[in-house]
N, C-alpha and C positions, 0 to 999 in steps of 0.2 A: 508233586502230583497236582493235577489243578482239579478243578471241583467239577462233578458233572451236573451239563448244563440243563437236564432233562428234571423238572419241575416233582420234588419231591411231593407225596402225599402220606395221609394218616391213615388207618384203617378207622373211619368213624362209621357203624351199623347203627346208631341211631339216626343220621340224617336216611338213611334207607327205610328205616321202619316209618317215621313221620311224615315220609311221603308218601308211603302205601296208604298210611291212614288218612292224609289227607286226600289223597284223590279216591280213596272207597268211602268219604265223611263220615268215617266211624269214629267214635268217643273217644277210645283207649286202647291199650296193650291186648284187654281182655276180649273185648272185639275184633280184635286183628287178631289172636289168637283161633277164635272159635272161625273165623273166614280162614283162616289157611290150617285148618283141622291139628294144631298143638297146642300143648297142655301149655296155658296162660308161665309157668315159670321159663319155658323155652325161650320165649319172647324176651324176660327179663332177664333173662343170662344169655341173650344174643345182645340185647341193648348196651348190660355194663360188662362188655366184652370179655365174658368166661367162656363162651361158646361163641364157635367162629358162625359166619351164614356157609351152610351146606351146601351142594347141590341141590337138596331133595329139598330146600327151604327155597332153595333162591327159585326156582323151576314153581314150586307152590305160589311164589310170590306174582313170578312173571304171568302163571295163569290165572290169577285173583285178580289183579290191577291191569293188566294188559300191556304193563311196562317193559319194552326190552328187556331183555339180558344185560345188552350191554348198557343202556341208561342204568339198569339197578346196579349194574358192577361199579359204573363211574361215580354213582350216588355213596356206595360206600367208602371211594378215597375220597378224601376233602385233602384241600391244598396245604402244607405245612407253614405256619407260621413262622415269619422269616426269624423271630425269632428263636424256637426250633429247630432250626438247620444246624 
């Protein structure tokens, strides 16, 4: 079987979160917490991937930043390291 050619990626929700917060220049987790109305641990069990990003988070996100849908979807795969493959 040959390898498909279509550019694997990782689930990373922390580059998604660090762009929220950079482009609303808020501080931290805690502050991007209390802008998209959840309890500051949500944040940090979306970050070290225990909890996936929801709808009802990713929708919360796109109305807080003004971010696409689809730029926050693309934010959360990052490209796989070829050595990862």
């Amino acid at each position: 079987m040959s390898k498909p050619t279509v550019d694997m990626a990782v689930y990373n929700p922390a580059k998604v979160l660090d762009a929220i917060i950079a482009k609303l220049k808020l501080k931290n987790d805690a502050a991007l917490s209390r802008v998209l109305e959840v309890a500051p641990p949500v944040i940090s069990k979306i970050r070290h991937k225990s909890l996936p990003i929801g709808a009802t988070i990713l929708l919360r996100m796109h109305e807080a930043s003004a971010i696409s849908i689809r730029e926050l979807r693309a934010l959360m795969a990052s490209p796989m390291e070829p050595s990862q493959a």
